[in-house]
C-alpha positions in Angstrom: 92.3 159.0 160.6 92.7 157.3 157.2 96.0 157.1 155.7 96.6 159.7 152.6 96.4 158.2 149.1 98.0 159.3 146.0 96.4 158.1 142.4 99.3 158.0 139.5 97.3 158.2 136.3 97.8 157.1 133.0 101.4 155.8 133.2 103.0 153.1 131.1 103.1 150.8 134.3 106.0 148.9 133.6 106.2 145.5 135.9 108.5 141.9 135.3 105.9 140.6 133.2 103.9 143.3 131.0 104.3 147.0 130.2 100.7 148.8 129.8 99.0 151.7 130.0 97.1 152.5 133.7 97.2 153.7 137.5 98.3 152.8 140.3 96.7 154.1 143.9 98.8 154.4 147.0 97.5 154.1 150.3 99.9 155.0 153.2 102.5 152.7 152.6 101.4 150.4 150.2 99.7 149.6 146.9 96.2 148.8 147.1 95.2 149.0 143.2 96.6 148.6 140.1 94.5 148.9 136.8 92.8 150.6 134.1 90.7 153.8 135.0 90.6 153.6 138.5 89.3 156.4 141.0 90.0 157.7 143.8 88.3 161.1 145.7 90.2 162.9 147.9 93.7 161.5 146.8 96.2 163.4 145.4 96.8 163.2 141.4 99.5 162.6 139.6 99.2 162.5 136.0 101.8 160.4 134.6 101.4 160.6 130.7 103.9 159.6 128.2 105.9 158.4 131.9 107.0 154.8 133.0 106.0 153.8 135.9 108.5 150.9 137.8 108.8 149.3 141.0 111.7 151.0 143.1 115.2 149.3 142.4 116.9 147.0 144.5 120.5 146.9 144.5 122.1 143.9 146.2 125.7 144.7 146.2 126.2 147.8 147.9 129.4 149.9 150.2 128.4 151.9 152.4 131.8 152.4 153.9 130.2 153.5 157.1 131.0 151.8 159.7 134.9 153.4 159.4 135.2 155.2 156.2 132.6 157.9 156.5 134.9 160.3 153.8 134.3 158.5 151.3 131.0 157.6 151.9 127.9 157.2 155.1 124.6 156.0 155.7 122.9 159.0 154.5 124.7 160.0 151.5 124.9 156.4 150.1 121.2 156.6 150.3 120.8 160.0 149.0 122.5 158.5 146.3 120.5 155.4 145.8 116.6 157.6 145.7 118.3 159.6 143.4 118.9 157.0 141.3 115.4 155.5 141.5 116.9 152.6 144.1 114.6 152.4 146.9 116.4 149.1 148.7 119.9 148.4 149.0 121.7 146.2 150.7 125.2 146.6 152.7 128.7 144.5 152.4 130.0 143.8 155.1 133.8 144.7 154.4 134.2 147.3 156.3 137.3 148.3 158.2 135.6 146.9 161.1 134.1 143.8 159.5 130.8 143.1 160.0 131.5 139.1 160.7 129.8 139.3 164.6 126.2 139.5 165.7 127.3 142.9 167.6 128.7 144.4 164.9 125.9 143.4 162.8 123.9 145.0 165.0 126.0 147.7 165.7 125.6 148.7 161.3 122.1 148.0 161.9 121.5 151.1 164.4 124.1 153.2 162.2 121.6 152.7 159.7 118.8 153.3 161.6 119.7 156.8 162.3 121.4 157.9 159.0 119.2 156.1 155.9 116.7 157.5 153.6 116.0 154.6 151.3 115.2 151.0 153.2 118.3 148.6 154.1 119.2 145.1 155.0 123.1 143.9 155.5 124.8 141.4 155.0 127.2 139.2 157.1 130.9 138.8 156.1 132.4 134.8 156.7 135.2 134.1 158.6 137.0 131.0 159.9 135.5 132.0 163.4 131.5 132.8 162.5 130.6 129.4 160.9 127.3 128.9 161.6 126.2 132.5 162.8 124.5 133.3 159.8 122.1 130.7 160.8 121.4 132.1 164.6 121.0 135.6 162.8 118.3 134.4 160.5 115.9 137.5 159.5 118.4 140.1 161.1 120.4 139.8 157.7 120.5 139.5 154.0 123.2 137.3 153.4 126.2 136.6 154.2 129.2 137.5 151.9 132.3 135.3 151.6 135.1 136.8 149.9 138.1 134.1 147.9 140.1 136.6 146.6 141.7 139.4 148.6 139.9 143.1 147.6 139.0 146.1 149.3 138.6 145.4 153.2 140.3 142.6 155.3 138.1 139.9 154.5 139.1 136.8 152.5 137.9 133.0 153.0 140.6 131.0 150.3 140.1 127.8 151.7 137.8 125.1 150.0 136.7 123.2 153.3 136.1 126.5 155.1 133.5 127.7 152.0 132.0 124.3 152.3 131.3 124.7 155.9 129.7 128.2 155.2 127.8 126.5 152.8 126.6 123.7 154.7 125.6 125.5 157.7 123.9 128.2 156.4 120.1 127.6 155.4 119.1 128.0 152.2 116.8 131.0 152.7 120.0 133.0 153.4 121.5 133.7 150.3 125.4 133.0 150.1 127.1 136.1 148.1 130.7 135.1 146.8 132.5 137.3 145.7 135.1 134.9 143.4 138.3 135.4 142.2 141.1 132.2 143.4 143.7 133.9 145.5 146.0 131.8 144.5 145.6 132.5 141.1 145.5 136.3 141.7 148.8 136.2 143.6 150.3 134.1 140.7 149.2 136.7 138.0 150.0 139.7 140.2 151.6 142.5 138.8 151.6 140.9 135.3 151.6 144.2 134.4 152.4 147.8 135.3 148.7 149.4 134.3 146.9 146.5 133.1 144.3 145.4 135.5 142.7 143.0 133.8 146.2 140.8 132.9 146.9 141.3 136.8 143.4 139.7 137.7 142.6 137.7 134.8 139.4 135.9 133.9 141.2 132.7 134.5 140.7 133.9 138.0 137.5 134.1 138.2 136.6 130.6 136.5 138.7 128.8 138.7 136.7 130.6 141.7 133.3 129.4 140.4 134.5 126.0 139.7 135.6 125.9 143.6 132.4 127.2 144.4 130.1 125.2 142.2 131.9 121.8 143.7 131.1 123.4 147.3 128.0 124.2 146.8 126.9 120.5 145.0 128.6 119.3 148.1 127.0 121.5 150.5 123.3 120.4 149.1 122.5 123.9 148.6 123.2 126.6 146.0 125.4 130.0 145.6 125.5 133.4 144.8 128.4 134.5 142.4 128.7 138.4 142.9 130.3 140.4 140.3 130.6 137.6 137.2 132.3 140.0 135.0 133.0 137.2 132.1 130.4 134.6 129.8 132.7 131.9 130.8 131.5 132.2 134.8 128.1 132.5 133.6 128.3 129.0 131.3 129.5 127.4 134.3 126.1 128.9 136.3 124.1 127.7 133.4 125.9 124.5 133.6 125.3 124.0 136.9 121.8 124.5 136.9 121.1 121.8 134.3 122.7 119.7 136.7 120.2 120.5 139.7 122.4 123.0 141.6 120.4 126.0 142.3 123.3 128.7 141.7 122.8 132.5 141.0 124.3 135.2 139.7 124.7 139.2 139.1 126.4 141.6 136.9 127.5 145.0 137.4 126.7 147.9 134.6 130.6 148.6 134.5 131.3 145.4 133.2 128.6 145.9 130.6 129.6 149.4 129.4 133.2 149.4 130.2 135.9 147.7 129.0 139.6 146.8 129.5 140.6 149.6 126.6 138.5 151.8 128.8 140.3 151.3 131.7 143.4 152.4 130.6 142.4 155.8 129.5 140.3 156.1 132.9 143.1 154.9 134.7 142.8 155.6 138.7 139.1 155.8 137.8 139.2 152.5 135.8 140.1 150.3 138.6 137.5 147.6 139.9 137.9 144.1 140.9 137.1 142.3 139.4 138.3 143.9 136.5 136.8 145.6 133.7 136.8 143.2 130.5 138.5 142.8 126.8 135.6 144.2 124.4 135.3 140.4 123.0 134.5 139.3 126.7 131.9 141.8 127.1 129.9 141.3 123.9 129.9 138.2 124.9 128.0 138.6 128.6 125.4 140.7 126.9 124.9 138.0 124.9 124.6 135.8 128.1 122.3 138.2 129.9 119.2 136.2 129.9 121.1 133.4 132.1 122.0 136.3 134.7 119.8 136.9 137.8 120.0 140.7 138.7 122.1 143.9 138.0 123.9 145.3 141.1 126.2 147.9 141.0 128.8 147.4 143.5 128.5 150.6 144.0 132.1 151.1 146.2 132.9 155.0 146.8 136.3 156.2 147.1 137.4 159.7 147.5 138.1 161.6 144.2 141.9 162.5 145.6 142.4 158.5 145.8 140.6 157.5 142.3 143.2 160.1 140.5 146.8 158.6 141.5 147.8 156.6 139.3 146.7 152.9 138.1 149.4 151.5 141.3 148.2 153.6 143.8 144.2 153.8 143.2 141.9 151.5 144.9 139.9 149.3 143.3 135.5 150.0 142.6 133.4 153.4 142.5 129.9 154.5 143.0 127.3 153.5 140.6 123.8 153.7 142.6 123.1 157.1 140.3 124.4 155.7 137.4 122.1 152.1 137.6 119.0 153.1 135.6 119.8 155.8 132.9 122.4 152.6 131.6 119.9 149.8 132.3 117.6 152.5 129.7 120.5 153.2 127.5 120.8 149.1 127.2 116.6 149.2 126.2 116.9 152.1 123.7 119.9 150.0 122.1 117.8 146.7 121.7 119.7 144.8 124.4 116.9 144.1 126.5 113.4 144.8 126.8 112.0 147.3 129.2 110.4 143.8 131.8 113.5 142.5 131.5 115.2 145.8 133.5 112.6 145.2 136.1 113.5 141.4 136.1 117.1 142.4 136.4 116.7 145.5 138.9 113.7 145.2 140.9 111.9 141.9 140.7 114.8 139.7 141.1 116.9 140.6 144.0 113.7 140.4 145.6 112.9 137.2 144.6 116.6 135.7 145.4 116.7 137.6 148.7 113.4 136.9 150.3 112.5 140.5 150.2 109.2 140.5 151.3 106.9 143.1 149.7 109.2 144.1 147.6 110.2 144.5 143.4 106.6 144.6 142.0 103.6 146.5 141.6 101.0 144.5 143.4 98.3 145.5 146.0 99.7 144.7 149.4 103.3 145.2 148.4 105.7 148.3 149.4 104.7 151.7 147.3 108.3 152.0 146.0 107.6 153.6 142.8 109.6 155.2 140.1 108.4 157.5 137.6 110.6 158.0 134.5 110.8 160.1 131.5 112.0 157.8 128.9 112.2 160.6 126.4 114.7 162.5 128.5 118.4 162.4 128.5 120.7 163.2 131.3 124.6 164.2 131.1 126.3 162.9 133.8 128.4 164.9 135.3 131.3 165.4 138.3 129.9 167.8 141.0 126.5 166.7 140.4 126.1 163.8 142.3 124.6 162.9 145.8 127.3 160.4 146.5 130.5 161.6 148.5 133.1 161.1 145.6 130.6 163.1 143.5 132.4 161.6 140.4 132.4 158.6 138.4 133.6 156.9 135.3 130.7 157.3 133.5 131.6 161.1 133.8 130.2 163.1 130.3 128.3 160.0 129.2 124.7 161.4 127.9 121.9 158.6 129.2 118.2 158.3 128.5 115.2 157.4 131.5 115.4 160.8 133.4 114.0 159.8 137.1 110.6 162.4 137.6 109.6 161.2 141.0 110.4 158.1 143.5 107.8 157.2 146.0 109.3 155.5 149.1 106.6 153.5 150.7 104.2 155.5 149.5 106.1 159.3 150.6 107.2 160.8 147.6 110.9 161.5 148.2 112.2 162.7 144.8 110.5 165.5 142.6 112.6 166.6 139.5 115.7 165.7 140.8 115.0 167.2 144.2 115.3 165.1 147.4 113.0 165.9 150.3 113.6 163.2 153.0 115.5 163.3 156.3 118.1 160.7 158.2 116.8 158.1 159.9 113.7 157.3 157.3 115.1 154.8 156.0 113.7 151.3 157.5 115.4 147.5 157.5 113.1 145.5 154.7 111.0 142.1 156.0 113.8 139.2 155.5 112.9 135.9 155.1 112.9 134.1 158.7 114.0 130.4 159.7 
């Protein structure tokens, strides 16, 4: 019996390179045309007029908290969260309360996942001075692996330069090294600098110190890095740098530290808190203006339950959910000017499957994934507490008013998400094609 097909018609199809007017026809799970005026009998219609048309998101810096934390956030409702949000991969930390920093307990989140996704998955490794070299043996099981030089959420932290070279060295280059870096050392001499200032308690000097350490590693190493997070131009510069040099580093940055700033923070206090922090308004006019230098967009999306994210700036834990929030601020960034509508799909789909390996993945191309979004660009939403698929069901973008109003999200060619309404069950979900040794 042949698979069903679905024809989208006359959408702005939106990919990493162009933005024009066509259809796209879904066959089963994949693509299997793009173009002008195609046809189709039998297969559903969709007419997409005056709608864009993108490849599914792919967030690379994602907490599932489960597992251990499953209050604050699982499997299913942290992928709930990401179709909602037009992200149809995403890919798992591994600083859980268990780490994930063994082949059993990577396989152990793998079959969590299994049963309680919706959107597809891949997860990532965390280093430790015991599991050098296991990214290697796991190959195509993971995404990455994660290494962590400043202490944050979860009991991971690497602070050692001879134990980040070894990660580096052993780890092939088709595994991408995320690092998350802030310099311990420099965190614990700036802590509590001040009583609700997060950003003098973690300051940027932090974080340049961290990339230097990690740039020197990874020239060492022969290979290149990863740098999670950069939340400053400086860190970026020092990217840039190091590419002009012939070290093949990367880089991401998070929405929050492009809409948010440190003067924010302190009115959002509990709800303000992220490491690493958000920015002085100077230091964030100036990453936009670095933006073409930067890689992808990834949210860090890191749930915490609402009762937590109110105490007070001391007491709060740092990071919050952003998967919903992802693609109505990437749009608010293109109606502004900031970037061009290719550029988001550079940033949010076609990138993070370039840098990860994701096979069939990020673009809208016969034989890849029918992971679709269709968006009302015209359309504003009002984000709102309460109204949310993630567990905390807030977030500091609370009463912001954003443009690119997600209509429909295809996952592998099922249509999941109709105006807003999710129609997908646990266990859906499916681990993406990694790249293999």
């Amino acid at each position: 019996m042949a698979a069903p097909r679905t024809l989208i018609r006359n959408a702005q199809v939106v990919t990493a390179l162009s933005s024009e007017r066509g259809d796209v026809l879904i066959q089963g799970e994949r693509i299997v045309a793009a173009g002008a005026g195609l046809s189709a009998p039998g297969a559903t219609i969709v007419d997409a007029a005056g709608l864009l048309l993108l490849p599914g998101l792919i967030d690379a810096h994602v907490h599932v908290r489960e597992p251990g934390a499953v209050e604050k956030e699982d499997w299913t409702s942290a992928t709930r969260a990401a179709l909602a949000g037009g992200v149809t991969t995403i890919f798992d930390m591994p600083n859980n309360a268990t780490p994930t920093v063994t082949a059993e307990r990577v396989a152990e989140k793998l079959d969590i996942a299994a049963r309680g996704a919706v959107c597809d998955y891949g997860v990532y490794l965390g280093a430790t001075s015991k599991n050098v070299g296991l990214a290697a043996r796991l190959g195509g099981e993971i995404a990455g692996l994660k290494i962590y030089l400043g202490s944050t959420t979860g009991p991971l932290l690497t602070d050692d330069w001879r134990l980040l070279y070894d990660h580096l060295r052993s780890t092939p280059e088709v595994i991408p090294v995320a690092v998350h870096a802030e310099d311990e050392q420099c965190l614990r001499a700036f802590q509590d600098t001040s009583a609700s200032d997060h950003n003098r308690n973690r300051p940027p000097i932090c974080a340049e110190l961290a990339v230097h350490h990690v740039i020197t590693a990874a020239r060492a190493a022969g290979r290149g890095a990863h740098i999670a997070h950069a939340s400053t131009a400086r860190e970026v510069s020092l990217i840039q740098q190091a590419r002009q040099e012939g070290i093949p580093m990367t880089c991401e940055v998070c929405p929050h530290h492009l809409f948010l700033t440190s003067e924010d923070a302190l009115l959002l206090g509990g709800w303000g808190k992220v490491n690493p922090p958000l920015r002085e308004p100077g230091e964030v006019q100036a990453l936009w203006e670095q933006l073409a230098c930067v890689d992808i967009v990834a949210t860090d999306h890191a749930p915490h339950r609402s009762e937590e994210k109110d105490h007070a700036y001391e007491q709060a834990p740092s990071g919050f959910s952003g998967l919903e929030t992802l693609l109505p601020l990437m749009f608010l960034a293109v109606r502004e000017g900031r970037l061009s509508l290719q550029h988001l799909v550079r940033l949010t789909s076609t990138g993070p499957a370039n840098l990860f390996h994701t096979h069939r993945k990020g673009r809208i191309t016969p034989g890849y994934d029918a992971d679709l979004v269709l968006v009302d660009p015209a359309a504003t939403r009002v984000i709102r507490a309460g109204a949310l698929q993630t567990k905390p069901n807030d977030t500091p973008f609370r009463g912001w008013h954003l443009p690119g109003r997600v209509i429909a999200v295809w996952r592998r060619g099922e249509r999941v998400l109709t105006d807003g309404i999710l129609t997908v069950e646990p266990g859906t979900g499916k681990p993406v094609a990694l790249a293999t040794l």
